[in-house]
Backbone and ligand atoms as CSV (ligand in chain L), in Angstrom:
chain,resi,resn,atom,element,x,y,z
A,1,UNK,N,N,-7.941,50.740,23.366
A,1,UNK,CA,C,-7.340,50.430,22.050
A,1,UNK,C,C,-8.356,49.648,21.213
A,2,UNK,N,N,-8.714,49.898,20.321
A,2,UNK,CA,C,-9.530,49.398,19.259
A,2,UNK,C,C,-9.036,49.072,18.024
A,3,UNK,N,N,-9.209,48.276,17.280
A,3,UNK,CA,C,-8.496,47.442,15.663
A,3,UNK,C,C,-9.166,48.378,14.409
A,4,UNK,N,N,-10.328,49.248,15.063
A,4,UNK,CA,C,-10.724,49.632,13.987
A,4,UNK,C,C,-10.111,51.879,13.715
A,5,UNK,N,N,-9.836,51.780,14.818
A,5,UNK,CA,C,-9.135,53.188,15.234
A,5,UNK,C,C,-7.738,52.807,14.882
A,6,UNK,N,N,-6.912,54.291,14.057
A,6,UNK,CA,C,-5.124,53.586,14.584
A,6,UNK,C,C,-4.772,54.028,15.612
A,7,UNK,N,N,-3.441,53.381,16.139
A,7,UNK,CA,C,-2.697,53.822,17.367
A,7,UNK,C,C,-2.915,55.033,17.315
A,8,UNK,N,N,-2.671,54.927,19.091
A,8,UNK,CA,C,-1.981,56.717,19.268
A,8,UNK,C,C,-0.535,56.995,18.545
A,9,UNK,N,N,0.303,56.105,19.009
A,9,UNK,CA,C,1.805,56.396,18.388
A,9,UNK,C,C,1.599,55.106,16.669
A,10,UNK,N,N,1.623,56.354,16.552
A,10,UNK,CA,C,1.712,55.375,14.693
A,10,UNK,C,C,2.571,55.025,14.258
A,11,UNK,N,N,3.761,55.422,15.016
A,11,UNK,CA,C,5.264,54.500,14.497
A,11,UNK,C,C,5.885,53.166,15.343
A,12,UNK,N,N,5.255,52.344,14.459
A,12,UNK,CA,C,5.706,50.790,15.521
A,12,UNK,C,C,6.735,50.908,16.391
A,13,UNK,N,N,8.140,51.556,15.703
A,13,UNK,CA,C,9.474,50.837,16.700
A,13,UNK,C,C,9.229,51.717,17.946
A,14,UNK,N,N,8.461,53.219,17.789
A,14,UNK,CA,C,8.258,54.015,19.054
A,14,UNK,C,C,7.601,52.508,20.354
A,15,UNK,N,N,6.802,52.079,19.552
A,15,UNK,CA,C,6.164,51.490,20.905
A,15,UNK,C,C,7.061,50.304,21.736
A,16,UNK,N,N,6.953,50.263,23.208
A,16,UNK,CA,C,7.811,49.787,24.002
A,16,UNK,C,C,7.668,48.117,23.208
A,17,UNK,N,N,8.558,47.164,23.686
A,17,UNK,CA,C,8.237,46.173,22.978
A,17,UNK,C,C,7.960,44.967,24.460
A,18,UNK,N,N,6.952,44.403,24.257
A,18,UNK,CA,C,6.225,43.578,25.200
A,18,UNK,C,C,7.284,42.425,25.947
A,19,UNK,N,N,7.069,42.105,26.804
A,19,UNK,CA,C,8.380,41.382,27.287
A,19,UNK,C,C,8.088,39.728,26.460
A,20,UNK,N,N,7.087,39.266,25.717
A,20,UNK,CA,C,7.008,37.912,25.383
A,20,UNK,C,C,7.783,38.200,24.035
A,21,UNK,N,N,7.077,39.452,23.393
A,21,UNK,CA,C,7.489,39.920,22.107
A,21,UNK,C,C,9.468,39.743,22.237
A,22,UNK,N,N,9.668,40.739,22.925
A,22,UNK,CA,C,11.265,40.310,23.357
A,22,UNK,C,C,11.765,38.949,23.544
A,23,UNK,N,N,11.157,38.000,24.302
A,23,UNK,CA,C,11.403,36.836,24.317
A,23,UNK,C,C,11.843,35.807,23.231
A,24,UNK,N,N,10.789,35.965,22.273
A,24,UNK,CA,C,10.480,35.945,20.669
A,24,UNK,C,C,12.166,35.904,20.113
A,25,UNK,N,N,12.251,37.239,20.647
A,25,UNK,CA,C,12.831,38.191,19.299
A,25,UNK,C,C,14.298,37.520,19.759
A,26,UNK,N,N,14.336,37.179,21.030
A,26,UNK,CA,C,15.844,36.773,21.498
A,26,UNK,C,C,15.955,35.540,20.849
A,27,UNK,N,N,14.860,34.457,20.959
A,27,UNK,CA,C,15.508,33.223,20.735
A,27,UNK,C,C,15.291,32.874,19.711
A,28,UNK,N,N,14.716,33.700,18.299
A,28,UNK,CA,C,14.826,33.591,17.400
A,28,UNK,C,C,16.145,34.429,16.496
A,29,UNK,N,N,17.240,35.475,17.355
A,29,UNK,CA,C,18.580,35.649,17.287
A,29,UNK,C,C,19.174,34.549,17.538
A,30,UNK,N,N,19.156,34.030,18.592
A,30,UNK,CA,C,20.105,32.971,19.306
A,30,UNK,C,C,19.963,31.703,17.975
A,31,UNK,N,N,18.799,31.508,18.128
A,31,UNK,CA,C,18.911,30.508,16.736
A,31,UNK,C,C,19.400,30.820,15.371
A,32,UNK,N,N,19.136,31.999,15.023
A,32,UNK,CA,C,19.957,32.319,14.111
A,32,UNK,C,C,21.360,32.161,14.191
A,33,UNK,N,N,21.831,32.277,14.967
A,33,UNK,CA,C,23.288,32.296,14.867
A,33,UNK,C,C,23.933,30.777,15.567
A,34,UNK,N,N,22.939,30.048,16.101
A,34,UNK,CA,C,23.343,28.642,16.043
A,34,UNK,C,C,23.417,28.114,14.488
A,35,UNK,N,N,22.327,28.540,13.785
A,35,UNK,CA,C,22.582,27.893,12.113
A,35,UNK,C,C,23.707,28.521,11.367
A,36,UNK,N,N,23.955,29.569,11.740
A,36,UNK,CA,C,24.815,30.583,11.379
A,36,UNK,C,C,26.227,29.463,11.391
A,37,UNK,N,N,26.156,29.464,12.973
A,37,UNK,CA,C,27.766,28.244,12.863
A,37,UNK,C,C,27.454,26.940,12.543
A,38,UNK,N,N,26.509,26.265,12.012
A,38,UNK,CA,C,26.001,24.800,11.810
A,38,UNK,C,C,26.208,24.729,10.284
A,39,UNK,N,N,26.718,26.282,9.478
A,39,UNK,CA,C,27.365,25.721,8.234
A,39,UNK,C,C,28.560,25.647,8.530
A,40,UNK,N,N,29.844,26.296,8.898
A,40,UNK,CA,C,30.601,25.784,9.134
A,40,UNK,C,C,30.677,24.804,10.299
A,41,UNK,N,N,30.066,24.272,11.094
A,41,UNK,CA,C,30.271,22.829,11.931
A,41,UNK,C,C,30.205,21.801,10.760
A,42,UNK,N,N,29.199,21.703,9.698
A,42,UNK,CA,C,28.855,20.603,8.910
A,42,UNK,C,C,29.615,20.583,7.712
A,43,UNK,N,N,30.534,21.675,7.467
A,43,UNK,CA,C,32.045,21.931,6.759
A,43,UNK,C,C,33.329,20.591,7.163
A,44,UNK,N,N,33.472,21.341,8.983
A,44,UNK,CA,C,34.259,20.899,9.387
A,44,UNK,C,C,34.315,19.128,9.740
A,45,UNK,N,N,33.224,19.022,10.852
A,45,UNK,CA,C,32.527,17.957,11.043
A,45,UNK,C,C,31.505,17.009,10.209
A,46,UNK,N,N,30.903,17.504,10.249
A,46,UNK,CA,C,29.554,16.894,8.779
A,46,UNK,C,C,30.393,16.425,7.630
A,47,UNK,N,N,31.241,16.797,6.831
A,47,UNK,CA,C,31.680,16.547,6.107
A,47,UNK,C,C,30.848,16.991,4.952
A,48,UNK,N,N,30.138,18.112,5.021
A,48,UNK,CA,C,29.282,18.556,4.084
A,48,UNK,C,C,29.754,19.924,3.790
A,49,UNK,N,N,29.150,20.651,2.983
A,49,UNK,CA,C,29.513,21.863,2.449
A,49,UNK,C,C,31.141,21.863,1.711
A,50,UNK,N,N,31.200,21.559,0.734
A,50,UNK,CA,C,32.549,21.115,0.576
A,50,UNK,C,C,33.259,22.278,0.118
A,51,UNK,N,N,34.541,22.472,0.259
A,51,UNK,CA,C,35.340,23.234,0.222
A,51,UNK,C,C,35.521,23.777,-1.550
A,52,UNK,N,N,35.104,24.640,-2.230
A,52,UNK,CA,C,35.180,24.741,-3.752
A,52,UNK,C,C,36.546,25.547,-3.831
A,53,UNK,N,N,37.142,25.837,-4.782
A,53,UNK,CA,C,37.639,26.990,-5.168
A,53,UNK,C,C,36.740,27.275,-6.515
A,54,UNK,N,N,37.046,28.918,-6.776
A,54,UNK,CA,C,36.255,29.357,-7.838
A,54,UNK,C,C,36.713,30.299,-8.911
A,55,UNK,N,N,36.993,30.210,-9.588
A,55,UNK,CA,C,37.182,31.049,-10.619
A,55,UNK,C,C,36.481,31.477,-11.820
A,56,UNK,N,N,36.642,33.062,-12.396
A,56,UNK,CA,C,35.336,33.689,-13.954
A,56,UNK,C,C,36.051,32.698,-14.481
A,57,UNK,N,N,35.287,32.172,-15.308
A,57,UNK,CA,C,35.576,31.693,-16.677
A,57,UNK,C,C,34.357,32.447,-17.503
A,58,UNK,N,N,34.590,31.789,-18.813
A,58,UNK,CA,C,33.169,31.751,-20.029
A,58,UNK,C,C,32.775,30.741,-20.217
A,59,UNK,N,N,31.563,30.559,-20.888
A,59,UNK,CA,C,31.047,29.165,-21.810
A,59,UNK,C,C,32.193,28.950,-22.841
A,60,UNK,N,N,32.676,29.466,-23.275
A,60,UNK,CA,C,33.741,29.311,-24.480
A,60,UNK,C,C,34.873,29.020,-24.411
A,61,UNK,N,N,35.665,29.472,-22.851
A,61,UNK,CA,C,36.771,28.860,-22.272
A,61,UNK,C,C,36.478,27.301,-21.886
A,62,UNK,N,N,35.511,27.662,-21.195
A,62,UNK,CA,C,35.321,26.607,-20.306
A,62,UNK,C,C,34.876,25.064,-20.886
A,63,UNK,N,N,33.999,25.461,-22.176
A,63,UNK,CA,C,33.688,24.201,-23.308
A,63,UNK,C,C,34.657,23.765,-23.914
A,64,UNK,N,N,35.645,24.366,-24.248
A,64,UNK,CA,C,37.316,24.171,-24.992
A,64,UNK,C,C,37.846,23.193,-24.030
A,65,UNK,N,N,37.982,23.781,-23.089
A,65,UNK,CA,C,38.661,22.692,-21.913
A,65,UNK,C,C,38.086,21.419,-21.821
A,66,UNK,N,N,36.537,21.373,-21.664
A,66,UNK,CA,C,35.903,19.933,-21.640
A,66,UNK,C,C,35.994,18.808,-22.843
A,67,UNK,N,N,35.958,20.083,-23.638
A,67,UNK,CA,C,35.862,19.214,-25.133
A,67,UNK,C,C,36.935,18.586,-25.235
A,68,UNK,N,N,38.373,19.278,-24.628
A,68,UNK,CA,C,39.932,18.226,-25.537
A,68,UNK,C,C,39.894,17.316,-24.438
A,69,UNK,N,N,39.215,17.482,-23.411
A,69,UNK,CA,C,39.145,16.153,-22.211
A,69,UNK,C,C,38.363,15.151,-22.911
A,70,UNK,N,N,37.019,15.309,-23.544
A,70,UNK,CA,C,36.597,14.780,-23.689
A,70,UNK,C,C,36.485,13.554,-24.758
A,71,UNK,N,N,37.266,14.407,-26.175
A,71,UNK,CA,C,38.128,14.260,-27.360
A,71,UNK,C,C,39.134,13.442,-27.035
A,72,UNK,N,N,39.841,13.522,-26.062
A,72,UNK,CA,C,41.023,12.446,-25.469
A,72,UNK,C,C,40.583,11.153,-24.951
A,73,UNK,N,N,40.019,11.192,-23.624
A,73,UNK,CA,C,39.630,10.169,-22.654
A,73,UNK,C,C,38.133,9.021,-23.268
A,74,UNK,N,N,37.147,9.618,-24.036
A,74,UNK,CA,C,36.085,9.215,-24.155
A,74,UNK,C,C,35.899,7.513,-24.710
A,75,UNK,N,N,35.406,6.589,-24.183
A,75,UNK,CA,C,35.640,5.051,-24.059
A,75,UNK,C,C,34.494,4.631,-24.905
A,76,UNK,N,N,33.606,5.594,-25.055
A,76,UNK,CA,C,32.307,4.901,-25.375
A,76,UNK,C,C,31.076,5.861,-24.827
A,77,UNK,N,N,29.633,5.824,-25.948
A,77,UNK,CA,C,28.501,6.982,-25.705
A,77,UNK,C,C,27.669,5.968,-25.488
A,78,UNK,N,N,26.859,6.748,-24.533
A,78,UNK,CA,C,25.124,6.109,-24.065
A,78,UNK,C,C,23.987,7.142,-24.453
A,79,UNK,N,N,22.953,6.063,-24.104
A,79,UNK,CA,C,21.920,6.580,-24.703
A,79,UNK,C,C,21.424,6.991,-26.182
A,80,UNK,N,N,20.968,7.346,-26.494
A,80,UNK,CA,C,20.018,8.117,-28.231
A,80,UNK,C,C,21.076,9.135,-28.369
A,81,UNK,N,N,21.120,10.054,-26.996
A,81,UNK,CA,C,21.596,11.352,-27.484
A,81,UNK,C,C,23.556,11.393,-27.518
A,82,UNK,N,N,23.716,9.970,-27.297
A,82,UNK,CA,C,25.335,9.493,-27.737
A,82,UNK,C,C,26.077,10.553,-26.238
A,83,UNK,N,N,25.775,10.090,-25.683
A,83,UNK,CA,C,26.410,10.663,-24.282
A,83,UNK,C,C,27.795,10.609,-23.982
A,84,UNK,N,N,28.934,11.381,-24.720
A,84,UNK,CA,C,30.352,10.689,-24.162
A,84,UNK,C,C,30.795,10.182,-22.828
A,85,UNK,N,N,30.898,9.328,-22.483
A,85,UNK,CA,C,31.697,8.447,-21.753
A,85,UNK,C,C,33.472,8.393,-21.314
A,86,UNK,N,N,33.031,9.307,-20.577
A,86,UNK,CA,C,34.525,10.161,-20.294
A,86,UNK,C,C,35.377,8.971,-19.227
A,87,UNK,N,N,36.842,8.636,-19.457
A,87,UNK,CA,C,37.341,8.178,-18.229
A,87,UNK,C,C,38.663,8.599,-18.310
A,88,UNK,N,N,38.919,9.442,-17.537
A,88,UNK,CA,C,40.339,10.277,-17.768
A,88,UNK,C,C,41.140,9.577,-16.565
A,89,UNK,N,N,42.996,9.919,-16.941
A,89,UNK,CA,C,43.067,8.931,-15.720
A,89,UNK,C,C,43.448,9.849,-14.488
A,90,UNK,N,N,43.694,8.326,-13.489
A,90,UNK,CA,C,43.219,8.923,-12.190
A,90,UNK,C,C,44.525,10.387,-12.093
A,91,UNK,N,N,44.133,11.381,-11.179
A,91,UNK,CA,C,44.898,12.796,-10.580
A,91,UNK,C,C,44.764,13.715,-12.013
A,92,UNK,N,N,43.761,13.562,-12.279
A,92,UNK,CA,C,43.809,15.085,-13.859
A,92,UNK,C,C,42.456,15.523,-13.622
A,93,UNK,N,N,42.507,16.335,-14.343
A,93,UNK,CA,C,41.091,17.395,-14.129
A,93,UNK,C,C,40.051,16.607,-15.069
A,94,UNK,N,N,39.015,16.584,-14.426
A,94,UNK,CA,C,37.641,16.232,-15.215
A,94,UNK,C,C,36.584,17.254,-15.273
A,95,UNK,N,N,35.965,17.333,-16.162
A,95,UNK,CA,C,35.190,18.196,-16.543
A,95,UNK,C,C,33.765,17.993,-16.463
A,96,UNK,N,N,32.609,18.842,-16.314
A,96,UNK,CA,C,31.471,18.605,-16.133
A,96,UNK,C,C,30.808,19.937,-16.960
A,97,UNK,N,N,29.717,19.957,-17.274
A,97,UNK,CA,C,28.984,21.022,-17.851
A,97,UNK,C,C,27.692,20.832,-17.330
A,98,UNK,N,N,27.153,21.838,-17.194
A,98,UNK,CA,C,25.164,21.976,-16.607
A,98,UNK,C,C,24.597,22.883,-17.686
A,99,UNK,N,N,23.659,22.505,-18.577
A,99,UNK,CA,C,22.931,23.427,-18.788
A,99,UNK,C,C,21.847,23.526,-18.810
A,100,UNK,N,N,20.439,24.065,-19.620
A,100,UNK,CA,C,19.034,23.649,-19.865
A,100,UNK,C,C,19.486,22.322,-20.655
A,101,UNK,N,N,19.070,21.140,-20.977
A,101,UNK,CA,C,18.789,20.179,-19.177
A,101,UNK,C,C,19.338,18.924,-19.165
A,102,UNK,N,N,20.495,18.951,-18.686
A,102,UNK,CA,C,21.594,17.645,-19.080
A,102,UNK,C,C,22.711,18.483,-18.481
A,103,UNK,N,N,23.639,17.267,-17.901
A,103,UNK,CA,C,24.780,17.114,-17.188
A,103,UNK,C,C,25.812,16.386,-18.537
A,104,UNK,N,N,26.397,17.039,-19.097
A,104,UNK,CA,C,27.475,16.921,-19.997
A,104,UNK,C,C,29.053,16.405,-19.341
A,105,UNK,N,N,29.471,15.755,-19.796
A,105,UNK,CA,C,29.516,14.432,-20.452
A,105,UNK,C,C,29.175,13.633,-19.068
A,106,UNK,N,N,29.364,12.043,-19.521
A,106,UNK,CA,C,29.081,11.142,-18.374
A,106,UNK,C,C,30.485,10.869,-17.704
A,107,UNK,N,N,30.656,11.307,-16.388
A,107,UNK,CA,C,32.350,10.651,-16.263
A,107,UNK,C,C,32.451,9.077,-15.975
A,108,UNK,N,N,33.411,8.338,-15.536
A,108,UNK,CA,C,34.186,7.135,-15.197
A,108,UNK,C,C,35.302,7.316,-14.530
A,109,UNK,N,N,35.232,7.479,-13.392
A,109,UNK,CA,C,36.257,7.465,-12.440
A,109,UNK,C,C,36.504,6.391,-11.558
A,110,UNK,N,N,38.143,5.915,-11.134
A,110,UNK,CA,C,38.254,4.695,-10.140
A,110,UNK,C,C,38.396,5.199,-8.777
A,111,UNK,N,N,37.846,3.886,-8.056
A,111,UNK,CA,C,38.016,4.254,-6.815
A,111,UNK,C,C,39.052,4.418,-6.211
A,112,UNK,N,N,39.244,5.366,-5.192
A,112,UNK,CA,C,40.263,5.506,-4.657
A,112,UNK,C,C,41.289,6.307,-5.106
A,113,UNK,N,N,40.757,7.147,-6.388
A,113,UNK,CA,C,41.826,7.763,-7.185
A,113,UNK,C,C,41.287,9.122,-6.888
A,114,UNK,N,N,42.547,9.927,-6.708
A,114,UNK,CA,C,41.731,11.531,-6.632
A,114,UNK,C,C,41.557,12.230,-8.109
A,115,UNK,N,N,40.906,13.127,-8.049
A,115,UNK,CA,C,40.467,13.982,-9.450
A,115,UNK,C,C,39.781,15.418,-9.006
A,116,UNK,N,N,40.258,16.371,-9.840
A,116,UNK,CA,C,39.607,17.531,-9.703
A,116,UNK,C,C,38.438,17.822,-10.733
A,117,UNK,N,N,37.516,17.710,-10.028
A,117,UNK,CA,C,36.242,18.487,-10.929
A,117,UNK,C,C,36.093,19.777,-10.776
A,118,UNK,N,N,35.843,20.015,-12.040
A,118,UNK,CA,C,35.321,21.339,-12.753
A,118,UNK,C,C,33.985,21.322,-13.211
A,119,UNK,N,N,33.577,22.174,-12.565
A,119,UNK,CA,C,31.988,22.526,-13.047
A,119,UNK,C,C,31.613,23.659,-13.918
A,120,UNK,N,N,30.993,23.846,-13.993
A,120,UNK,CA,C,30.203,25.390,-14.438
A,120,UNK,C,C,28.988,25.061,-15.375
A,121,UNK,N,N,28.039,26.009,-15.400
A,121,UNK,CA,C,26.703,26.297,-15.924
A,121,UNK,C,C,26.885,27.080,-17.249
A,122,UNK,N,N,26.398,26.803,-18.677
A,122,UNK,CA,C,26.001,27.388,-19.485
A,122,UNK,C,C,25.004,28.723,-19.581
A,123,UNK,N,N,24.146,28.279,-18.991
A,123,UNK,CA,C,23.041,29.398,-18.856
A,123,UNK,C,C,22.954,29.869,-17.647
A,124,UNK,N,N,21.728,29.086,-16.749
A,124,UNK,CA,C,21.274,29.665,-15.473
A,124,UNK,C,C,22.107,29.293,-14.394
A,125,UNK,N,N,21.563,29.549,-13.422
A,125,UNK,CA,C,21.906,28.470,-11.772
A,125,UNK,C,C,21.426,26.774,-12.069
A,126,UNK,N,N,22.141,26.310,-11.425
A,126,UNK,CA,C,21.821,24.839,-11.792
A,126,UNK,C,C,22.635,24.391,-10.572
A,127,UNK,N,N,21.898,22.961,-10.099
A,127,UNK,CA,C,23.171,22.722,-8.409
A,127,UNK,C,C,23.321,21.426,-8.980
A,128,UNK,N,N,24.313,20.639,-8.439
A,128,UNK,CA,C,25.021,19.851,-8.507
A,128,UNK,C,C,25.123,18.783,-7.697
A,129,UNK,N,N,24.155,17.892,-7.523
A,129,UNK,CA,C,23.891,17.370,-6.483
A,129,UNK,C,C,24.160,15.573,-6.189
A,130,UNK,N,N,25.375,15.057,-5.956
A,130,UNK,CA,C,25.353,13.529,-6.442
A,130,UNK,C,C,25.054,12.312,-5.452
A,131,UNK,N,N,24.441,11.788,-6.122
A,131,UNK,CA,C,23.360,10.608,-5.198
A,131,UNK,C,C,23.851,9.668,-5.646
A,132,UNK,N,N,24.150,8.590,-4.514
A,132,UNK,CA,C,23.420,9.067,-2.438
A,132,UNK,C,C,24.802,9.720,-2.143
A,133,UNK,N,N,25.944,9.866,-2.652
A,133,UNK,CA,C,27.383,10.762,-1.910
A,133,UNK,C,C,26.305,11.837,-0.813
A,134,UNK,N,N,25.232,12.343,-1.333
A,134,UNK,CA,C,24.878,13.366,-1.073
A,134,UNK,C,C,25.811,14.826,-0.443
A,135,UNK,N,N,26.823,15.090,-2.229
A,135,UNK,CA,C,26.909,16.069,-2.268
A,135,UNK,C,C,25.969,17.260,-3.264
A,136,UNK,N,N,26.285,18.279,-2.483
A,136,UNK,CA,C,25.595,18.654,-3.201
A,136,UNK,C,C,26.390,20.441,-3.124
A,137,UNK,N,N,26.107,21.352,-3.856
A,137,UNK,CA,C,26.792,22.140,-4.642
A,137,UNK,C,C,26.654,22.938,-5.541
A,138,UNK,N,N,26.095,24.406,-5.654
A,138,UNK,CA,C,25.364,24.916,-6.606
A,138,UNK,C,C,26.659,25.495,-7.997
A,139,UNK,N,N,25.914,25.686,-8.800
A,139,UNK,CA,C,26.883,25.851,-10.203
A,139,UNK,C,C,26.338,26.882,-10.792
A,140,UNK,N,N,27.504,27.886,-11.320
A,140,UNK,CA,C,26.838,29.164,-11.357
A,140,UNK,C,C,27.315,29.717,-12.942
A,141,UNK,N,N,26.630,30.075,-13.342
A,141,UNK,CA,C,27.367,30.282,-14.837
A,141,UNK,C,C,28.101,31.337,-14.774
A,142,UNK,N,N,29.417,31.446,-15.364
A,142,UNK,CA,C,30.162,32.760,-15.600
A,142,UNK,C,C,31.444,31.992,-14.423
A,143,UNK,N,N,31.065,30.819,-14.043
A,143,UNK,CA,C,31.924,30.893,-12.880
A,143,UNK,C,C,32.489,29.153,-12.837
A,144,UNK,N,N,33.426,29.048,-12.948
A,144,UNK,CA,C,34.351,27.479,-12.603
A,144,UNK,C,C,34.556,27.063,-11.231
A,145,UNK,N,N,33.741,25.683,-10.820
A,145,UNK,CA,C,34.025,25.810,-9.120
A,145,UNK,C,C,34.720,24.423,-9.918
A,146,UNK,N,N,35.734,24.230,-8.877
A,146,UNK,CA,C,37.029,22.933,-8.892
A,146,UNK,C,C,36.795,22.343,-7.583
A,147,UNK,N,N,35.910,21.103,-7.368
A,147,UNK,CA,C,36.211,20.241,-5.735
A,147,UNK,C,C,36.903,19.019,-6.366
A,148,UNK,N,N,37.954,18.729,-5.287
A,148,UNK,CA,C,38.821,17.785,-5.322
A,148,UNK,C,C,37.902,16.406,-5.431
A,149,UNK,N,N,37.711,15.634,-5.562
A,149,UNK,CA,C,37.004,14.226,-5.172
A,149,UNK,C,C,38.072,12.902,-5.227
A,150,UNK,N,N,37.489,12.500,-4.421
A,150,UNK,CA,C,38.013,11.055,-4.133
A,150,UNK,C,C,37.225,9.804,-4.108
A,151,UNK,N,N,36.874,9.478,-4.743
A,151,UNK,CA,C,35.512,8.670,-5.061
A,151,UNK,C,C,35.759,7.215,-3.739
A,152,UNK,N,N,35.036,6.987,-2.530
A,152,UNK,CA,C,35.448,5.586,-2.276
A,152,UNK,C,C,34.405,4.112,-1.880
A,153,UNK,N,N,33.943,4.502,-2.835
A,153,UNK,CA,C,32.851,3.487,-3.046
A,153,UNK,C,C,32.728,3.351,-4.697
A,154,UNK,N,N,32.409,2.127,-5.231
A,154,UNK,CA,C,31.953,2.143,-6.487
A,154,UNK,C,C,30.651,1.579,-6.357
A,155,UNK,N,N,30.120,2.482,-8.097
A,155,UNK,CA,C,28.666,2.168,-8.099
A,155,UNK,C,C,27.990,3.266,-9.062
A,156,UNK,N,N,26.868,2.628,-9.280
A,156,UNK,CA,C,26.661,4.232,-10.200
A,156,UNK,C,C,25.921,5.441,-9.549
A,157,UNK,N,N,26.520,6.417,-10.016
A,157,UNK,CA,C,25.981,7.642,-9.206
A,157,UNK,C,C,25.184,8.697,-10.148
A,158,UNK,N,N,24.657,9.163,-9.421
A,158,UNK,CA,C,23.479,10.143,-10.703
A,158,UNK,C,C,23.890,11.415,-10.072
A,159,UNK,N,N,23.701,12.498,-10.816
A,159,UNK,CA,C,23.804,13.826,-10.606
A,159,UNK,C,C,22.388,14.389,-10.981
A,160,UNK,N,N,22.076,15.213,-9.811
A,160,UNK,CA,C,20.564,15.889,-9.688
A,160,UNK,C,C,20.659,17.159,-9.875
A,161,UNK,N,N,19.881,18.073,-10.770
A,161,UNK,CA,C,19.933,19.659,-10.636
A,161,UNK,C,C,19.055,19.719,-9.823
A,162,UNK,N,N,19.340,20.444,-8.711
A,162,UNK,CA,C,18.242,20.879,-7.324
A,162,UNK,C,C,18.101,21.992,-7.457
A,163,UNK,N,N,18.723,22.763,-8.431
A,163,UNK,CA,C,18.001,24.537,-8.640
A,163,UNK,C,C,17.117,24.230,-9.479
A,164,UNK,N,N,15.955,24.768,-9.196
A,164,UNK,CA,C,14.953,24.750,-9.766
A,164,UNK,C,C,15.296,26.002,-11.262
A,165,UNK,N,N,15.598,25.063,-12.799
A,165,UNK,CA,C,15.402,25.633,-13.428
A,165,UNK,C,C,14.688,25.814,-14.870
A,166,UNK,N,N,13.428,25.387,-14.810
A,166,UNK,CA,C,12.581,26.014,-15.559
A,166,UNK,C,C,11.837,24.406,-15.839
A,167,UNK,N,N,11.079,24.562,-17.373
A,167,UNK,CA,C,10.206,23.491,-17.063
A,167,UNK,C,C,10.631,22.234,-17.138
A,168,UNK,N,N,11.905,21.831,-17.831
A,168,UNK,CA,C,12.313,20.403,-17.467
A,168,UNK,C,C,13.509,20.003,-16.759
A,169,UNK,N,N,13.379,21.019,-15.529
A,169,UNK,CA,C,14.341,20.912,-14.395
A,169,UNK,C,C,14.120,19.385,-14.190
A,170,UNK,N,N,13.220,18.464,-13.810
A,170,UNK,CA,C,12.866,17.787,-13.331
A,170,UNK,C,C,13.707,16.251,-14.201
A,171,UNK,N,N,13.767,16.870,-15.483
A,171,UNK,CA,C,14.697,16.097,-16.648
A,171,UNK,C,C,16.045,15.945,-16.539
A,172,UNK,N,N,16.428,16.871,-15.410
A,172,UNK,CA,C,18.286,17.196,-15.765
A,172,UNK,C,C,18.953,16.066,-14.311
A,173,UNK,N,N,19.049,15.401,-15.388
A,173,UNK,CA,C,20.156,14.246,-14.267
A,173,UNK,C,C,21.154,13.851,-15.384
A,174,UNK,N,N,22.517,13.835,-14.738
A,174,UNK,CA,C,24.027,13.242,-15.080
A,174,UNK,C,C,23.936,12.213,-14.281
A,175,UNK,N,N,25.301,11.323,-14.882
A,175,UNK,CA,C,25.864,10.155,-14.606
A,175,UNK,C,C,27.343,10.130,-13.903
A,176,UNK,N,N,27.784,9.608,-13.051
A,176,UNK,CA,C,29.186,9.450,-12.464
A,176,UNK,C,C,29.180,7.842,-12.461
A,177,UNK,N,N,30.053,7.147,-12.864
A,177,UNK,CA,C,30.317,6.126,-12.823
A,177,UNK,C,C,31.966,6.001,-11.893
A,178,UNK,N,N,31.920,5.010,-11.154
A,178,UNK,CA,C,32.971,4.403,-9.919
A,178,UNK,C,C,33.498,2.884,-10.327
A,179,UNK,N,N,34.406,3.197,-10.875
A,179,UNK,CA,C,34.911,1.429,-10.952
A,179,UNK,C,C,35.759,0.861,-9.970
L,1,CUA,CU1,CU,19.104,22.571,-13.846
L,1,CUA,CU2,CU,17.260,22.442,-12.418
């Protein structure tokens, strides 16, 4: 056998497969399907991967909804770019928006109170990621994910886009506030 000649049998899967090659090939199945169940273990156990529900929406449904939340509840804006300052009360839906490159509006939630968030993306993929909770959660445009939260710690929390999307991904952080 020579590297510079081709095989005799020129069709790879024809050739027998080497017993290390097999070896390989097994315990890189077997591992696959240990990670395979290590998302749901870290569902169940981990307390990660959190449970969404999801529904189509539009940008146009879905901004209507944020806006009379926001129009209602809003306490006060931060920053230059007048950031509403959302604090709706505790057990009602709160709203969130992602787009190119800001986390719309800032919420204010108490501890210990439950609330349903609503997400969704304007444009691209954008994830949802809140620090240190370290949840995290991708957001998809065309699409409303709702996770329950229960905030039980106060403190301020930042929201990270971890989808990489475009050049001032690196710019897009929200605010969660915990009283
Ligand atoms: Cu949004 Cu990265």
């Amino acid at each position: 056998m020579s590297a510079i000649l081709p095989p005799a049998e020129r069709l790879w899967y024809r050739h027998p497969i080497d017993r290390v090659e097999g070896t390989w090939i097994a315990i890189a199945l077997i591992w696959c399907l240990v990670m395979f169940a290590m998302m749901v273990g870290w569902h169940v156990w981990g307390k990660q991967n959190l449970s969404t529900e999801t529904y189509r929406t539009t940008p146009e449904k879905f901004s209507a909804k944020a806006q009379a939340v926001v129009d209602k509840y809003t306490v006060r804006t931060e920053t230059d770019q007048k950031v509403p300052v959302v604090a709706p009360p505790p057990g009602s839906d709160v709203y969130m928006i992602a787009r190119l490159w800001n986390f719309w509006p800032i919420l204010e939630l108490e501890k210990g109170k439950t609330y349903k968030l609503h997400l969704t993306s304007m444009d691209y993929n954008h994830g949802f990621s809140l620090q240190p909770a370290n949840i995290n959660i991708q957001v998809v445009p065309g699409f409303e994910h709702v996770v329950t939260v229960t905030p039980n710690q106060s403190g301020t929390y930042s929201v990270v886009c971890n989808e990489y999307c475009g050049i001032n991904h690196h710019t897009m952080v929200g605010r969660v506030y915990v009283k």
